[in-house]
Phi, psi and omega in degrees: 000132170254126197222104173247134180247141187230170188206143162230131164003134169292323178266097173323345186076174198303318168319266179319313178295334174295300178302342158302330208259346171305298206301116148015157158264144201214102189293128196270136185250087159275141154250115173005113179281009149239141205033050156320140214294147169068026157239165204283186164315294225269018175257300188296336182286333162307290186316329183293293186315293162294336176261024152283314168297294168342291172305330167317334206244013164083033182236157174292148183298149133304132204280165165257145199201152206299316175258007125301294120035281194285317190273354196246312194258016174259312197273030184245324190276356155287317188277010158273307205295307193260025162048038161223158199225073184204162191292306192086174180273090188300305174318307185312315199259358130283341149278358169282332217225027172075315161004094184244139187231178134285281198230155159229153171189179204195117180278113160247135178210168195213132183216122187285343186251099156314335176316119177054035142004280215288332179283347177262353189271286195294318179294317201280304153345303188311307190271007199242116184298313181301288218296020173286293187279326152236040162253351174284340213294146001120302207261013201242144174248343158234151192207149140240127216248159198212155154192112188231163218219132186160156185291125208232129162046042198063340184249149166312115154066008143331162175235101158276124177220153197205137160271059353146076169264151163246121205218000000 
C-alpha cells in the first residue's frame, strides 16, 4: 500500500484574507456533517472519520458546505487528470469556488489500496504535525471534502483526496 500526504497551512497568510475579503458575500449551504447530500462513500466515510476524532479530542464536528465541498473535490480531480500531487494555487481556487474564511487549510493525499480509506487517511493525518494541526484546529468549522478514484502516477484505482477547511 502506498499512502502519500500533503498539508497547507492553517493560516494561508494575508494573500488568501485579501482575496477572500474581495470575494462577494457567498451564501453557505450547511448540512448535517454525516451524509451529507451529494457525497459519494468514501467522501462521507471521510467526513465521519474526521469528525469522530475531533470529537475524541473535545472539538466540534465539523459542518459540511458546499463550495469547500465543490473546491475540495475540482482540486482532487485536477491532480488526477493532471497526475501532480501538490496544492496548486489554493487561494485563487477558494475564491473561484465562493469561499469566505478567517483562515483556512487544506489537507491532501493520495492511496493506492481502498480499504478502510478514511481510517489510513485521518490515522496518518494524526501523525503528521501540519495535517494535524489542521484537521485538530479549534477555529476551522467547516470542510469539504473531494475524493476521486482513477489511474494515478501509473497505478491503477488510486484514491486522490482533499480536504478544504474553514473557519
Amino acid at each position: 500500500m502506498r499512502l502519500v500526504l500533503g498539508t497547507y497551512p492553517c493560516d494561508p497568510g494575508a494573500v488568501l484574507r485579501r482575496r477572500l475579503a474581495a470575494v462577494a458575500a457567498a451564501s453557505l449551504v450547511l448540512v448535517p456533517s454525516a451524509g451529507a447530500a451529494g457525497l459519494n462513500r468514501s467522501e462521507d466515510a471521510l467526513l465521519r472519520e474526521m469528525n469522530r476524532v475531533r470529537v475524541a479530542h473535545g472539538l466540534q464536528p465539523l459542518a459540511f458546505d458546499a463550495n469547500l465541498e465543490r473546491a475540495a473535490r475540482a482540486h482532487s480531480r485536477e491532480m488526477l487528470r493532471e497526475g501532480a500531487f501538490e496544492h496548486g494555487d489554493y487561494g485563487s481556487r477558494l475564491v473561484r469556488f465562493d469561499v469566505r474564511a478567517a483562515s483556512a487549510g487544506e489537507n491532501i493525499a493520495w492511496i493506492a489500496r481502498p480499504r478502510a480509506l478514511a481510517r489510513q487517511i485521518v490515522a496518518a493525518w494524526l501523525r503528521s504535525p501540519g495535517h494535524r494541526a489542521n484537521l485538530l484546529a479549534p477555529a476551522f468549522t467547516r470542510v469539504g471534502v473531494g475524493v476521486v478514484a482513477g489511474p494515478f502516477l501509473g497505478r491503477p484505482g488510486v484514491r486522490v483526496i482533499t480536504a478544504d477547511f474553514a473557519g
